[in-house]
N, CA, C and O atoms as a GROMACS GRO file, in nm:
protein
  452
    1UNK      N    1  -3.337   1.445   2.835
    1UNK     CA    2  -3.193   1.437   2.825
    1UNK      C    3  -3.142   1.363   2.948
    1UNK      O    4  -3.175   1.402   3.060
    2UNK      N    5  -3.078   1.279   2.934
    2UNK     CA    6  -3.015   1.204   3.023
    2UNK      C    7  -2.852   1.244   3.114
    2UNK      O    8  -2.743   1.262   3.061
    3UNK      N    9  -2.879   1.248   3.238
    3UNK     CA   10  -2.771   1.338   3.314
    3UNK      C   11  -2.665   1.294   3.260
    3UNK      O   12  -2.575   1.368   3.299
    4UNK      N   13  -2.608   1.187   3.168
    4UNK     CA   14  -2.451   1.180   3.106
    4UNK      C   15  -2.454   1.278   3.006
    4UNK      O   16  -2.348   1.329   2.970
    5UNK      N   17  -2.593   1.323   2.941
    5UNK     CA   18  -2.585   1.393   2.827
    5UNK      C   19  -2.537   1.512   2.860
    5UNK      O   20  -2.445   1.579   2.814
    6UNK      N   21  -2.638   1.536   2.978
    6UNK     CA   22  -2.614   1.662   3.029
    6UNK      C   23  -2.446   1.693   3.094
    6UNK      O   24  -2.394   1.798   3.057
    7UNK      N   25  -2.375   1.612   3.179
    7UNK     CA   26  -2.268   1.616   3.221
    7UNK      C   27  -2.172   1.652   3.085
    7UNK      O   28  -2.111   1.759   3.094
    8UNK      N   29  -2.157   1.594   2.991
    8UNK     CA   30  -2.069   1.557   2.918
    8UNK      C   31  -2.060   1.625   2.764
    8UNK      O   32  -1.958   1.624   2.695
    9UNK      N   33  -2.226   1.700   2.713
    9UNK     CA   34  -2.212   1.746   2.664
    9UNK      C   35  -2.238   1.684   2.512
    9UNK      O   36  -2.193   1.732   2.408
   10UNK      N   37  -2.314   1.577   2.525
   10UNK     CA   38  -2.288   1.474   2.419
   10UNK      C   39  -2.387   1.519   2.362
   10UNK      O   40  -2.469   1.586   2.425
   11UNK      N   41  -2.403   1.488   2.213
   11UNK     CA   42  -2.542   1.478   2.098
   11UNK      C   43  -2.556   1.374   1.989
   11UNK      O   44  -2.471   1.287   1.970
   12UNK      N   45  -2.663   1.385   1.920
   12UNK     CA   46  -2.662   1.309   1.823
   12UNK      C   47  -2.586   1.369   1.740
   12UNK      O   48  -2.596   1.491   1.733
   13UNK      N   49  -2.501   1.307   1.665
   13UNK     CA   50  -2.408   1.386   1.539
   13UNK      C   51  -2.558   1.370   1.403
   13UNK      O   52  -2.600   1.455   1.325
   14UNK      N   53  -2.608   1.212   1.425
   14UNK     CA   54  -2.675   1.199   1.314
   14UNK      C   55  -2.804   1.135   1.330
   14UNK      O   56  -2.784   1.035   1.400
   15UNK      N   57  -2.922   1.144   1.301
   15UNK     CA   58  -3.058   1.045   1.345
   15UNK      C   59  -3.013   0.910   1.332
   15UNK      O   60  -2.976   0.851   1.231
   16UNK      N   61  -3.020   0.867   1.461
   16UNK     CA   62  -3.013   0.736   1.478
   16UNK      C   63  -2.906   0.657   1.489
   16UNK      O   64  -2.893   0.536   1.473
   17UNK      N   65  -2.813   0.761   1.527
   17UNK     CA   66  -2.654   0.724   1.564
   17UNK      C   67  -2.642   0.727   1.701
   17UNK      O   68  -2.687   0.800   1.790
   18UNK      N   69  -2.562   0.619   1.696
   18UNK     CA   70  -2.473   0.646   1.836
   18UNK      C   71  -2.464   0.789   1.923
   18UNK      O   72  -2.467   0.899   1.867
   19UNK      N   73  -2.454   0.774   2.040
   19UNK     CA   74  -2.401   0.918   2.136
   19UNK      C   75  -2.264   0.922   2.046
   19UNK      O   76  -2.242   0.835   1.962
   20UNK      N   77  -2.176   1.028   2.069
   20UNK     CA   78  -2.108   1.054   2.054
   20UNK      C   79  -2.080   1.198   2.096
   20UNK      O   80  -2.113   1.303   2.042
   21UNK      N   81  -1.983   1.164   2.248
   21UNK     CA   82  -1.948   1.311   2.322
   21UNK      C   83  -1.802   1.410   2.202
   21UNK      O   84  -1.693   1.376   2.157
   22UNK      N   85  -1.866   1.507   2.197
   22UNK     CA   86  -1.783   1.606   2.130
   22UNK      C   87  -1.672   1.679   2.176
   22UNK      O   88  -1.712   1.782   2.229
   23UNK      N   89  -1.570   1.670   2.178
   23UNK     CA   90  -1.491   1.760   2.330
   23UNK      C   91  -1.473   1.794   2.415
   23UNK      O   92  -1.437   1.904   2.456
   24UNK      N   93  -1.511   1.632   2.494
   24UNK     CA   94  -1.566   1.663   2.592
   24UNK      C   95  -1.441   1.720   2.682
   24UNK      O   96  -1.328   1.673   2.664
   25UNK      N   97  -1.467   1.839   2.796
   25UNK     CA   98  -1.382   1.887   2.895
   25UNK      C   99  -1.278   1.805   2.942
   25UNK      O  100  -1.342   1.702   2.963
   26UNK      N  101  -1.151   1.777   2.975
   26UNK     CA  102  -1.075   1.752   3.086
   26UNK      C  103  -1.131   1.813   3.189
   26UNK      O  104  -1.156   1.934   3.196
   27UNK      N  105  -1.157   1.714   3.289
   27UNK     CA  106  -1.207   1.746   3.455
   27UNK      C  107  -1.084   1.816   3.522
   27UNK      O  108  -0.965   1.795   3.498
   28UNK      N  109  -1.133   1.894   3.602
   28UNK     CA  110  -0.996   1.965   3.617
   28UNK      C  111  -1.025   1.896   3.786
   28UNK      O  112  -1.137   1.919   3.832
   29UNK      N  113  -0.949   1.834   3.853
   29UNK     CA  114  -0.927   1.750   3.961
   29UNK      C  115  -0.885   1.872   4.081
   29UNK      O  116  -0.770   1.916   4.086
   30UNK      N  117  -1.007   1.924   4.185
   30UNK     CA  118  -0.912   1.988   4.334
   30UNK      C  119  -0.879   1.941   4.387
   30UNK      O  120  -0.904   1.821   4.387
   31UNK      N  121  -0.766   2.016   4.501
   31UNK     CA  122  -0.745   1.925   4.614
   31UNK      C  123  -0.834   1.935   4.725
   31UNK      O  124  -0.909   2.031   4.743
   32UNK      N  125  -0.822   1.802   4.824
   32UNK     CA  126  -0.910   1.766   4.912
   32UNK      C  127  -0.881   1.805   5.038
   32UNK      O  128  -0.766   1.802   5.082
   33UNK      N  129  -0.989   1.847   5.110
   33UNK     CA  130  -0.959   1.878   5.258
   33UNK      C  131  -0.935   1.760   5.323
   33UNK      O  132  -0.855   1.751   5.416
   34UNK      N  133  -1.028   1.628   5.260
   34UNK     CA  134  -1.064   1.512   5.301
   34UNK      C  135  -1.078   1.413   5.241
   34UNK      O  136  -1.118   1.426   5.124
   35UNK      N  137  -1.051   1.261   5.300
   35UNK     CA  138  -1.106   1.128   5.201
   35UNK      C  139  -1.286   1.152   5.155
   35UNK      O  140  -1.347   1.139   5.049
   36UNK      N  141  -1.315   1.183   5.259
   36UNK     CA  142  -1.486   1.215   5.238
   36UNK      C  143  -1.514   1.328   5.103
   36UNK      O  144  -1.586   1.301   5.007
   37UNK      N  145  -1.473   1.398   5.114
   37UNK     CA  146  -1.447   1.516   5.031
   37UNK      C  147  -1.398   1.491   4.904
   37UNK      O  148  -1.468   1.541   4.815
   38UNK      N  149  -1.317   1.440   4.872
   38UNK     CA  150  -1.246   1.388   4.778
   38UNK      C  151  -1.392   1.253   4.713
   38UNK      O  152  -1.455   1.274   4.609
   39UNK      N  153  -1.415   1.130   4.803
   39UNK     CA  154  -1.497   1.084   4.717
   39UNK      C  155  -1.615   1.139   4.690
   39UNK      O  156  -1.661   1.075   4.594
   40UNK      N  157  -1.729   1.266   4.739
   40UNK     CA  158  -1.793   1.327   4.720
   40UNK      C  159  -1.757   1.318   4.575
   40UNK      O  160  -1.794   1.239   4.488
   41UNK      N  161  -1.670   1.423   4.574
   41UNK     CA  162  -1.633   1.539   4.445
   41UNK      C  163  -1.646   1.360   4.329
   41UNK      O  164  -1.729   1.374   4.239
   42UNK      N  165  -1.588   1.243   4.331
   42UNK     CA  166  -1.540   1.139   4.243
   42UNK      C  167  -1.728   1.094   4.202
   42UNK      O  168  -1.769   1.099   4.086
   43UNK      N  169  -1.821   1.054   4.323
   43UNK     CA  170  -1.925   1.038   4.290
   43UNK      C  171  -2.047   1.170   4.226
   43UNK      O  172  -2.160   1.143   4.185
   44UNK      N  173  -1.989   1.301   4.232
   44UNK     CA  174  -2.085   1.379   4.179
   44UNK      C  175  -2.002   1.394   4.067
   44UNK      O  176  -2.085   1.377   3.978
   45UNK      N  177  -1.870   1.420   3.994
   45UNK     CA  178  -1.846   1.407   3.878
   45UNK      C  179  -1.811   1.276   3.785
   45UNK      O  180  -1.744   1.268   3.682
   46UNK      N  181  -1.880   1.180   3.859
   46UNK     CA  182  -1.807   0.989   3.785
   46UNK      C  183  -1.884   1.004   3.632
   46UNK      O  184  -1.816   0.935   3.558
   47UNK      N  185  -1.967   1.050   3.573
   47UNK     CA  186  -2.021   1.094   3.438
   47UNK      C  187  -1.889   1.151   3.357
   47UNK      O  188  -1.829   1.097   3.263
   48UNK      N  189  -1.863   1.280   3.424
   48UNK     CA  190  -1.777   1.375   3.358
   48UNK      C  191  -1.656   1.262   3.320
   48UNK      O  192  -1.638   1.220   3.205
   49UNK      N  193  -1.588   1.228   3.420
   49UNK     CA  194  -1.442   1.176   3.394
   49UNK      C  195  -1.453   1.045   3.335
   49UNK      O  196  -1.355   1.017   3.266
   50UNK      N  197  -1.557   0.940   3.341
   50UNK     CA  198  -1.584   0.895   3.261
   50UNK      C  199  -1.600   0.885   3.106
   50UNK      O  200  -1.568   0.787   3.038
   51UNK      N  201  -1.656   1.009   3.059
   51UNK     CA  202  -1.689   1.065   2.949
   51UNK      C  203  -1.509   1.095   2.875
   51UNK      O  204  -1.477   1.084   2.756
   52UNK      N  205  -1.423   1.134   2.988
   52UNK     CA  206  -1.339   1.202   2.952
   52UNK      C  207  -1.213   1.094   2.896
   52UNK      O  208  -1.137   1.100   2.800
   53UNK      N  209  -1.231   0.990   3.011
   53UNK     CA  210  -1.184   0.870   2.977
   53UNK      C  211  -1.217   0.791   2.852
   53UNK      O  212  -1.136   0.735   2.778
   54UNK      N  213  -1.342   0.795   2.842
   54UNK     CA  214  -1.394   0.711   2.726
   54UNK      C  215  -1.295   0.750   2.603
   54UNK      O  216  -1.203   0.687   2.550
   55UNK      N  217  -1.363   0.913   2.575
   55UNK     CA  218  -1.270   0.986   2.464
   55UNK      C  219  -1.160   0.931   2.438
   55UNK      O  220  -1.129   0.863   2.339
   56UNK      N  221  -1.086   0.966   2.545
   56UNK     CA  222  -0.916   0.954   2.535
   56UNK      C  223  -0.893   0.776   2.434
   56UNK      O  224  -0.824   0.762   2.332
   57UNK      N  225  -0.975   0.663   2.506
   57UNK     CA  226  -0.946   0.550   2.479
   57UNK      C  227  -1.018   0.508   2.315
   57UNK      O  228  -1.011   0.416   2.233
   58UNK      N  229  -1.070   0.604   2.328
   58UNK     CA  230  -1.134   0.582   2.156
   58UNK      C  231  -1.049   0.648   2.068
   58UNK      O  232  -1.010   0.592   1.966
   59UNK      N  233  -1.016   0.767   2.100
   59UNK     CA  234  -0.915   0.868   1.997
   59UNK      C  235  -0.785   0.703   1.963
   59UNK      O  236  -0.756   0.653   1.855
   60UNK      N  237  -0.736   0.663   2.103
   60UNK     CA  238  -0.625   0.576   2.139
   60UNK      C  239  -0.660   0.478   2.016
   60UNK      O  240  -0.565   0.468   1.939
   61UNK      N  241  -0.760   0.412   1.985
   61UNK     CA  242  -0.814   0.271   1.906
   61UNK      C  243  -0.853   0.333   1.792
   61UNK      O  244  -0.826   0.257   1.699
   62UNK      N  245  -0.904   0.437   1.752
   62UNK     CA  246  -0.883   0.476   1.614
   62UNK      C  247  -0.786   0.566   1.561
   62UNK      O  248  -0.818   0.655   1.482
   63UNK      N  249  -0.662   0.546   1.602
   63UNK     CA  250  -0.555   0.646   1.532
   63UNK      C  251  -0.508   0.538   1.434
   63UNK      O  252  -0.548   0.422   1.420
   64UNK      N  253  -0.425   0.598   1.377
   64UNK     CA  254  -0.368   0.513   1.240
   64UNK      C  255  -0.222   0.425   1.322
   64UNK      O  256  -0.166   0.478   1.418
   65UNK      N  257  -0.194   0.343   1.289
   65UNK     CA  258  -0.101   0.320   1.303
   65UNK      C  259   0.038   0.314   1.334
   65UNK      O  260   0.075   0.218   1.267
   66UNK      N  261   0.137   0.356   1.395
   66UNK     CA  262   0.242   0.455   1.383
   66UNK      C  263   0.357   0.364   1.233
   66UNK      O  264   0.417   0.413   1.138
   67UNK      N  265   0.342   0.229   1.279
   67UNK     CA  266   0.425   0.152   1.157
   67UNK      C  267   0.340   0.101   1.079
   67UNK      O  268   0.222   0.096   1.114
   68UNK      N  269   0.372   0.064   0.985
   68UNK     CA  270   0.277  -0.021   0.897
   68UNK      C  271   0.407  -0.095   0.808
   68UNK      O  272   0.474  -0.032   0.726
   69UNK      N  273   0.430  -0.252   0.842
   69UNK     CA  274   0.502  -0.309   0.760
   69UNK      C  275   0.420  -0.435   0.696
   69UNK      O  276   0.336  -0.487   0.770
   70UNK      N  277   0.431  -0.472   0.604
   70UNK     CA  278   0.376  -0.546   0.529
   70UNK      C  279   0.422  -0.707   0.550
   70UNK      O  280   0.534  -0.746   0.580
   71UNK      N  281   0.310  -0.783   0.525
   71UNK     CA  282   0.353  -0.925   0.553
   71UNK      C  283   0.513  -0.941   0.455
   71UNK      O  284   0.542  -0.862   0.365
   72UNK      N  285   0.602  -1.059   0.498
   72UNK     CA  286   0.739  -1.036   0.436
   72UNK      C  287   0.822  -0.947   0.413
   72UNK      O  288   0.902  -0.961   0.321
   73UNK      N  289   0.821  -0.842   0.491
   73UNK     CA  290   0.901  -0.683   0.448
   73UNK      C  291   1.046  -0.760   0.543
   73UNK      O  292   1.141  -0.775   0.466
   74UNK      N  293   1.075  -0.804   0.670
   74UNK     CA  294   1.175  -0.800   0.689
   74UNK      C  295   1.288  -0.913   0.610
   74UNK      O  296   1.411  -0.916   0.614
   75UNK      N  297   1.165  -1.025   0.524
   75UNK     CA  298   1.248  -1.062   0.418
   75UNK      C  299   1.367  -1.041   0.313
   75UNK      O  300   1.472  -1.095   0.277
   76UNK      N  301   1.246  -0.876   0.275
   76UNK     CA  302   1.320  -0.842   0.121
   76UNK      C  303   1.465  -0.762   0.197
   76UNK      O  304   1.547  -0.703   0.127
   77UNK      N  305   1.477  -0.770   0.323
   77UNK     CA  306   1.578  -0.656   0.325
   77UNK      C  307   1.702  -0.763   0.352
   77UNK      O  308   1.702  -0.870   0.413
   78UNK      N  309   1.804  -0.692   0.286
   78UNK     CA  310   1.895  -0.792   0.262
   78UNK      C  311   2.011  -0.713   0.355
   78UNK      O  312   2.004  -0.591   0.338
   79UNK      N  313   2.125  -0.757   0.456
   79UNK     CA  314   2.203  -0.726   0.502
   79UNK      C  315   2.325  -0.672   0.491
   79UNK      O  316   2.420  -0.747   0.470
   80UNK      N  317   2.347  -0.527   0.503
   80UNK     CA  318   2.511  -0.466   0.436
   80UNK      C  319   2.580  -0.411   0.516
   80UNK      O  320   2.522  -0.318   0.570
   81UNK      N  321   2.700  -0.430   0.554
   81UNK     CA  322   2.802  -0.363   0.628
   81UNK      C  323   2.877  -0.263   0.543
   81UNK      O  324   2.900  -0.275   0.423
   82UNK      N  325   2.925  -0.125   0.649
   82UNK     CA  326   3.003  -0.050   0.589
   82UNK      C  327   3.075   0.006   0.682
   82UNK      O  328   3.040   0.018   0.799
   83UNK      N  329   3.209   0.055   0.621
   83UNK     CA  330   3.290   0.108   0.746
   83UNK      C  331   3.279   0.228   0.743
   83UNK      O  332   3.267   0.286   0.634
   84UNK      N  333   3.281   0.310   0.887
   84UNK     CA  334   3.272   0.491   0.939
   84UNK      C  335   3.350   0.455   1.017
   84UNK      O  336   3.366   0.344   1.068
   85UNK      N  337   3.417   0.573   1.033
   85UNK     CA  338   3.509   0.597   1.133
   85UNK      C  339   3.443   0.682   1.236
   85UNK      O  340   3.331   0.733   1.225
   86UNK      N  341   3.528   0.693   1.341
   86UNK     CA  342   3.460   0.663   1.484
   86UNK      C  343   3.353   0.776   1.512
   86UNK      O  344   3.245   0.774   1.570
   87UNK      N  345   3.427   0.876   1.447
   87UNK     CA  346   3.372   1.008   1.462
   87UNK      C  347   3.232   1.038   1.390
   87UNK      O  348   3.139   1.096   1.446
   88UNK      N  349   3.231   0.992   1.265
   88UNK     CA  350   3.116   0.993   1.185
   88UNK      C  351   3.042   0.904   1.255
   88UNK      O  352   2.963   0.985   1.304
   89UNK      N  353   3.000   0.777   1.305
   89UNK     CA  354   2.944   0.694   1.382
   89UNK      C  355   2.865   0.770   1.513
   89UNK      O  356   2.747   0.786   1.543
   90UNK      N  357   2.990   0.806   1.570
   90UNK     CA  358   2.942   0.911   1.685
   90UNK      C  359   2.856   1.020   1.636
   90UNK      O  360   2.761   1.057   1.706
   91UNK      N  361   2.880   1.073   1.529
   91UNK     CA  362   2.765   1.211   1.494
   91UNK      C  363   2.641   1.167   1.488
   91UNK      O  364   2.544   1.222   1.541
   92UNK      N  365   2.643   1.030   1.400
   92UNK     CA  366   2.513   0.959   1.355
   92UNK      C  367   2.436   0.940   1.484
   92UNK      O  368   2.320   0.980   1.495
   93UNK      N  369   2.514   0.866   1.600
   93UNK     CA  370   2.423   0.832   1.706
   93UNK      C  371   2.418   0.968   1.745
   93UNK      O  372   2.299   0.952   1.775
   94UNK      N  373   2.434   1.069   1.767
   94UNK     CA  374   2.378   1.192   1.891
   94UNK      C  375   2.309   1.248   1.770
   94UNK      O  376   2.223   1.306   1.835
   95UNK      N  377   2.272   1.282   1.619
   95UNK     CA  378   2.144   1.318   1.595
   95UNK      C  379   2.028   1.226   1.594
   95UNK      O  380   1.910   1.260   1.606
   96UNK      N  381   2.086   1.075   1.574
   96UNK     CA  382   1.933   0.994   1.597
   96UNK      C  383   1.916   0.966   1.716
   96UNK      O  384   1.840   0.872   1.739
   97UNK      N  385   1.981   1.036   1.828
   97UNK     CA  386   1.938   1.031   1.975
   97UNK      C  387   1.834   1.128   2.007
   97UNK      O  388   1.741   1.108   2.086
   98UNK      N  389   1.862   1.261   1.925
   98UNK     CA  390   1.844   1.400   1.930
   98UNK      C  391   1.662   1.370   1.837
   98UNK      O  392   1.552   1.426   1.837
   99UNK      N  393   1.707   1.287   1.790
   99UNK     CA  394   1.537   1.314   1.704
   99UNK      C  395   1.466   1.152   1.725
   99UNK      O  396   1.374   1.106   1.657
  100UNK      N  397   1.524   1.094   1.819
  100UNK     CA  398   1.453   1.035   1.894
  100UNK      C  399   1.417   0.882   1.813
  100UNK      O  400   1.305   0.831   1.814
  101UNK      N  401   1.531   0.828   1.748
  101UNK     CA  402   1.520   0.708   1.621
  101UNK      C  403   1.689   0.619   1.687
  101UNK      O  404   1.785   0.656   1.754
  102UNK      N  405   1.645   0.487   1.618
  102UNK     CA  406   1.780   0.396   1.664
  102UNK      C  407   1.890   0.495   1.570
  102UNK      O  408   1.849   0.607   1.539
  103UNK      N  409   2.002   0.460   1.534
  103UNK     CA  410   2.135   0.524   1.501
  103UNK      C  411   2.116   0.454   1.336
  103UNK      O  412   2.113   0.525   1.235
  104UNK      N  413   2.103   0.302   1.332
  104UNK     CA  414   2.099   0.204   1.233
  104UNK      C  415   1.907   0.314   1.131
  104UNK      O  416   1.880   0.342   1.015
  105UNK      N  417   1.867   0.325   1.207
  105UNK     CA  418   1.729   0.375   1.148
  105UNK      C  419   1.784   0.543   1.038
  105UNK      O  420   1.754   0.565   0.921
  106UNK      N  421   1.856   0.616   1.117
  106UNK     CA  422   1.916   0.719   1.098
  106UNK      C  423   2.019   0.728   0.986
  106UNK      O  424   2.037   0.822   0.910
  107UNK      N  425   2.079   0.619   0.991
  107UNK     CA  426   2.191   0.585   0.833
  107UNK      C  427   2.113   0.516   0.751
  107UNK      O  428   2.169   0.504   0.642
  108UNK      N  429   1.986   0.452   0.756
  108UNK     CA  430   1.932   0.396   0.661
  108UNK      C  431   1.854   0.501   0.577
  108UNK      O  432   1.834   0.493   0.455
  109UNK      N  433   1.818   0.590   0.650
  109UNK     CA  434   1.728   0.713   0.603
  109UNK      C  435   1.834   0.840   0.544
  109UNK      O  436   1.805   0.947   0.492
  110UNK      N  437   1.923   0.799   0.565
  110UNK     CA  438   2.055   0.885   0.481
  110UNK      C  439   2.050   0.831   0.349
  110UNK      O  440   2.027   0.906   0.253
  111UNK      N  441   2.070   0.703   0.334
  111UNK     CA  442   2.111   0.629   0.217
  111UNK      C  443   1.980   0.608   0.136
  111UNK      O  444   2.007   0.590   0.017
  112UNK      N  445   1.871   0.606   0.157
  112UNK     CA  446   1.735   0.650   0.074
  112UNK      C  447   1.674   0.768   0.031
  112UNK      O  448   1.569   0.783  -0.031
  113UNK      N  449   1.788   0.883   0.091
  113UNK     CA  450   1.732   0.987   0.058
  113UNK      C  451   1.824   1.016  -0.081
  113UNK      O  452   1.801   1.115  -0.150
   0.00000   0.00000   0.00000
């Protein structure tokens, strides 16, 4: 077993696959008395946080997407004005502030529902 295996916790999922570390730990980082001390601790755990890093940046490159618009989508959408008065306008922006979307995103998702 090879000391990353061992650090990190990794296995074969399948004969003849890739490593692949399983959950691997968050390093939990102390504080230092010292610069010396401090890179000690960086060169006896550089496996671990490595490992931990890797994870993070792979989960990052295989998640799905958050948008998915299709070649020509901002084509088909065709442009419409409507009048609100000031107050209704104002409500619109402080709940799509509140749930974290433009104001225009927030009345469009009114009118499709």
């Amino acid at each position: 077993m090879t000391a990353w295996r061992a650090a990190t916790g990794a296995r074969r999922t399948n004969p003849g696959s890739r490593l692949r570390t399983l959950s691997a730990p968050r390093p939990v980082i102390p504080s230092f008395s010292s610069e010396r001390a401090e890179a000690a601790w960086w060169d006896k755990n550089r496996a671990v946080v490595e490992a931990h890093l890797r994870n993070i940046l792979h989960d990052k490159a295989n998640a799905p997407p958050k948008v998915v618009m299709t070649p020509g989508y901002k084509k088909k959408l065709v442009p419409a004005n409507a009048r609100l008065t000031g107050a209704d306008l104002d409500a619109a922006r402080k709940i799509a502030e509140d749930r974290g979307i433009a104001y225009e995103a927030y009345i469009k998702s009114l009118l499709t529902k």
